[in-house]
PLY file of the C-alpha trace (Angstrom):
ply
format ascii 1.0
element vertex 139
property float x
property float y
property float z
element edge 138
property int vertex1
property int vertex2
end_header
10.00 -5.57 -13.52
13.39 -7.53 -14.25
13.51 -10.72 -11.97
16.72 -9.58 -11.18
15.77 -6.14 -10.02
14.80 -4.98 -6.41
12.41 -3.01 -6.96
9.08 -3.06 -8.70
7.52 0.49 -9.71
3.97 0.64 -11.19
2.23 3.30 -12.55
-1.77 2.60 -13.29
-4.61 4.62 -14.02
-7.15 5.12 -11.00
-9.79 2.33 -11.56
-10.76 -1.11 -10.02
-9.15 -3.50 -12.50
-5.20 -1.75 -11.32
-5.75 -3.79 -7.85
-5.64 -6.78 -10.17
-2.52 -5.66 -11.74
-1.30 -4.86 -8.22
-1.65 -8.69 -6.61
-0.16 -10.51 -9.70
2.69 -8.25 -9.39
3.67 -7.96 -6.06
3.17 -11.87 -5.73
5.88 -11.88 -8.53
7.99 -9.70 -6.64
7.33 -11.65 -3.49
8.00 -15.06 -4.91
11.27 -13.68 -6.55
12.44 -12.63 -3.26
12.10 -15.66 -1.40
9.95 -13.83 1.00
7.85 -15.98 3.68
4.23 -16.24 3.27
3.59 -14.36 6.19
5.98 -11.46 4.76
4.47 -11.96 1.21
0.82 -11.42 2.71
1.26 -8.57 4.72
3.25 -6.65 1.78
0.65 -7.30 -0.57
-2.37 -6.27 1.96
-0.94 -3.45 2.95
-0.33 -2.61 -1.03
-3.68 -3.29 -1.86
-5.46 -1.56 0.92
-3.01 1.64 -0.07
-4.20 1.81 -3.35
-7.60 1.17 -2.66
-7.45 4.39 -0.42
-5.15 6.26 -3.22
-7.71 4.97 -6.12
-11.33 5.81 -3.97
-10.01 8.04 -1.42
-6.97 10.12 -3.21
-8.11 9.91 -6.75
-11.59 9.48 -6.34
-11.71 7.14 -9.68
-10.38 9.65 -11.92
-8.85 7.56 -14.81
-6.92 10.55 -15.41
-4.48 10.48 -12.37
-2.47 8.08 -12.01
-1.58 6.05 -8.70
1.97 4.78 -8.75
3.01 1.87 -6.81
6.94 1.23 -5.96
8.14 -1.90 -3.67
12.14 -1.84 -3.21
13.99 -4.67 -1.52
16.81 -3.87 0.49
18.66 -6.75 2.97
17.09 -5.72 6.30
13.80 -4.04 5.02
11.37 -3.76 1.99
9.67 -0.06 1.45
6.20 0.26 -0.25
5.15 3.71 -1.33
1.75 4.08 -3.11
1.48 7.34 -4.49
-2.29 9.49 -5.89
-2.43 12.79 -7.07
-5.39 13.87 -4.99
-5.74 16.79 -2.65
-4.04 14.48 0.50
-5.51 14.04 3.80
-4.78 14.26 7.70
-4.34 10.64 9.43
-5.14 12.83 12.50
-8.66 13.31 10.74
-9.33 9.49 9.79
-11.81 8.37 12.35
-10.30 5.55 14.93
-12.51 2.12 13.73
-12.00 0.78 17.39
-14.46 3.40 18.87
-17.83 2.20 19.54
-19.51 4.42 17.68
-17.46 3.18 14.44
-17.58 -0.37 15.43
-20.23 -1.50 12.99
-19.46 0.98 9.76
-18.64 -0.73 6.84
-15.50 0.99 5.43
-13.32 3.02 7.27
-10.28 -0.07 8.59
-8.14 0.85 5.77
-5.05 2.97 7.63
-6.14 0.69 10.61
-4.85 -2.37 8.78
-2.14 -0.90 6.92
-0.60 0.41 9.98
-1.09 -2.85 12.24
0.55 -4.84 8.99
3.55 -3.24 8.40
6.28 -2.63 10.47
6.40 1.67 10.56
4.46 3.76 8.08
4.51 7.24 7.43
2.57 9.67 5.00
4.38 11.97 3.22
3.64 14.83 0.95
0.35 15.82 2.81
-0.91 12.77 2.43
-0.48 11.57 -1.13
2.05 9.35 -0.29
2.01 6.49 1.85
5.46 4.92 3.03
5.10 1.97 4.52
8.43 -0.33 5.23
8.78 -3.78 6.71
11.73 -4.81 8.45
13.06 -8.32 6.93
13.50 -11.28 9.17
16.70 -12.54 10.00
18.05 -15.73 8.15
0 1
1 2
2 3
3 4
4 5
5 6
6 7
7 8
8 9
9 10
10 11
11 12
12 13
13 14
14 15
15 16
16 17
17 18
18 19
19 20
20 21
21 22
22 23
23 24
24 25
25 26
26 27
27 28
28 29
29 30
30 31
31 32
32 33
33 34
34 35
35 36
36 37
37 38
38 39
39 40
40 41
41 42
42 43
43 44
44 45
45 46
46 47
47 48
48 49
49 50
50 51
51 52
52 53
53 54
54 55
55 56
56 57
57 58
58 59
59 60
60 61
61 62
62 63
63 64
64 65
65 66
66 67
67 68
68 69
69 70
70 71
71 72
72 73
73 74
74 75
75 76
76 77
77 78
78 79
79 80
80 81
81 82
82 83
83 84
84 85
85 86
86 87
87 88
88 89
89 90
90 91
91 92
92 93
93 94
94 95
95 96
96 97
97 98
98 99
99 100
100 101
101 102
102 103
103 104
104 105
105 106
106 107
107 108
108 109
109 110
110 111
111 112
112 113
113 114
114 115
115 116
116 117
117 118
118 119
119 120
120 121
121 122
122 123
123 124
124 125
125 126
126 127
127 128
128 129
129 130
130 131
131 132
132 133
133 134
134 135
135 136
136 137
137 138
């Protein structure tokens, strides 16, 4: 990414150690934006907890597909999309972690947090694509 630039784009292969890769680069982006803590935190879980879905969920570890990772800055919003190559999924489908009977799973808060982080989120291309955007604070 040039410092200069407003947007970041990643593409990384479908393992553990590209979440690592992830943080140190959207911190760089967030720093070089100016963006607030609070901003700079929720971008980077929400872009963390959408590749850990693309990379387990989309996927499912194959070193072979890709995930791709793209954070643009504009003046009243910043966009996220994380993109996998897997076979996509429902949101309808994903179980709601707020109902008792998935109260105590272990996994399963992922879309839960994403969507209660960022400001509107949509999934696009049957689910390979998340889109999540954040709507800038006023100066």
């Amino acid at each position: 990414m040039d410092a200069s630039s407003n947007a970041l784009q990643l593409k990384l292969p479908s393992a553990h150690e590209s979440l690592e890769v992830i943080v140190a680069e959207v911190e760089r982006f967030s720093e070089t934006h100016g963006f607030t803590d609070d901003f700079a935190y929720r971008l980077l879980m929400v872009a963390t907890e959408g590749a850990t879905n693309a990379i387990r969920h989309g996927n499912k570890f194959d070193k072979d597909k890709p995930i791709r990772v793209e954070v643009r800055a504009e003046d009243t919003a910043v966009h996220l999309w994380v993109r996998d190559e897997g076979g996509g999924f429902d949101p309808a489908d994903v179980a709601n972690p707020l109902d008792t009977e998935n109260m105590l799973e272990e996994s399963g808060r992922g879309l839960f947090l994403i969507e209660h982080m960022a400001d509107q989120v949509t999934y696009e291309t049957e689910g390979r694509t998340m889109h999540a955007v954040f709507h800038r604070p006023s100066p």
